[in-house]
C-alpha positions as CSV (number, residue, x, y, z in Angstrom):
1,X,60.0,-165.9,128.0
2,X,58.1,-165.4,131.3
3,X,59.0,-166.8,134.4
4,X,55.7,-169.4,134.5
5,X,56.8,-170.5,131.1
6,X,60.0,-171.8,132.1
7,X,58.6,-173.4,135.0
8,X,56.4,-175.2,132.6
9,X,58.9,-175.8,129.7
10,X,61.1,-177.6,132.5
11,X,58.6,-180.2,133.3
12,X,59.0,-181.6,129.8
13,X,61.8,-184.3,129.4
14,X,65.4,-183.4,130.4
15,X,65.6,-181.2,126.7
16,X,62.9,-179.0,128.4
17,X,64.6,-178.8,131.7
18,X,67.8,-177.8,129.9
19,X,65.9,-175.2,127.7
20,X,64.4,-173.6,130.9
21,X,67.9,-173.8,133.1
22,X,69.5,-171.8,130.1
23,X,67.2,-169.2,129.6
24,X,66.5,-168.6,133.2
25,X,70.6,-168.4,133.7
26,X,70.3,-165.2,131.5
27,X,67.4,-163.6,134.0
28,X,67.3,-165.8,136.7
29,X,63.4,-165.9,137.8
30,X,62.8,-167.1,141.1
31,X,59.2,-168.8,140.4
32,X,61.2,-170.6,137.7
33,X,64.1,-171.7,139.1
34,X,62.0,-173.2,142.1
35,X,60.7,-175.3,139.2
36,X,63.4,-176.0,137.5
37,X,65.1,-177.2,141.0
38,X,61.8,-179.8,141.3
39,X,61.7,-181.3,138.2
40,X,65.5,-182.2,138.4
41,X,64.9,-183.9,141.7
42,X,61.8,-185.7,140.2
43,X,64.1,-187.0,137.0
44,X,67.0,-187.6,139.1
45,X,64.5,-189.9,141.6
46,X,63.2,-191.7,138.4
47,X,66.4,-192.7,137.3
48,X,67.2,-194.2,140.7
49,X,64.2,-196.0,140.4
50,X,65.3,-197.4,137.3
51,X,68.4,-198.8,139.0
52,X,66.5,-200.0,141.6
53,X,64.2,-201.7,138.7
54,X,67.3,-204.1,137.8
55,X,66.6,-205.8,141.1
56,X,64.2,-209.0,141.1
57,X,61.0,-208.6,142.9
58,X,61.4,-206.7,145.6
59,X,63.1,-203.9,143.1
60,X,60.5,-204.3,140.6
61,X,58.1,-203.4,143.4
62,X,59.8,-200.6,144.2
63,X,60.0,-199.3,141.3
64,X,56.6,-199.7,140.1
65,X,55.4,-198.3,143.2
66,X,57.9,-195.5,143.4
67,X,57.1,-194.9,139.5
68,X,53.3,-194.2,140.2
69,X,54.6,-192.2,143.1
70,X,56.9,-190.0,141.1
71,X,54.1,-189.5,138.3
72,X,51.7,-188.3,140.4
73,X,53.9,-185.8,141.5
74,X,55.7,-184.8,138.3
75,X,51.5,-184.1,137.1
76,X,51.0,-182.2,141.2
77,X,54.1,-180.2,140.2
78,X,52.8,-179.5,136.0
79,X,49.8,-178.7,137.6
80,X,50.7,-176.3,140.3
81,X,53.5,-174.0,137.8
82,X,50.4,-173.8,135.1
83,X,48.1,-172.5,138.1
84,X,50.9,-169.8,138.9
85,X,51.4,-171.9,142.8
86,X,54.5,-172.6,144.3
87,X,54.1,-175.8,145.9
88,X,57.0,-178.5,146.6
89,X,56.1,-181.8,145.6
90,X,55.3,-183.8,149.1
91,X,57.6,-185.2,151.3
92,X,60.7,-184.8,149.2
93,X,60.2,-181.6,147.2
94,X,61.9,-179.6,150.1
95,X,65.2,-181.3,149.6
96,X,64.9,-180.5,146.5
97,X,64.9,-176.9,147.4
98,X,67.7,-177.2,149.6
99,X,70.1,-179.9,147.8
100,X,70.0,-177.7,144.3
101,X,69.2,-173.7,145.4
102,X,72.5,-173.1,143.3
103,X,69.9,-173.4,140.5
């Protein structure tokens, strides 16, 4: 499997993500694991949306907002590992980077 594969594989729910982590552990692909570090920080910002969601109004604000947010840039971040760029998602895809380069 080719390293633009797994970066598109990983975008798909958290059983793609853990498809592309393993096979990229056995030849760890830079392009990939850059990828594979967004989408994480993309699912794990979802879910603390969801928390947030539990929260009358103001939460459910949030997290409506936030969820339109995060969409857009799960489909930026699909978008750019099918064209073959390596962008980070904006704003927040560079902590991403930073909080998960073990990846």
């Amino acid at each position: 499997m080719n390293e633009k594969v797994k970066a598109i594989i990983s975008h798909f729910w958290w059983i793609g993500w853990i498809i592309a982590l393993v096979v990229n552990m056995n030849e760890k692909e830079e392009y990939a694991s850059f990828y594979i570090r967004q989408t994480l920080g993309l699912w794990i910002a979802s879910v603390a949306l969801g928390i947030v969601g539990w929260i009358p109004l103001l939460g459910w604000l949030v997290a409506i907002i936030g969820g339109i947010v995060l969409f857009v840039f799960w489909l930026m971040s699909l978008i750019w590992s099918i064209s073959g760029e390596k962008k980070e998602v904006p704003w927040i895809g560079h902590y991403f980077q930073e909080w998960f380069r073990t990846l």
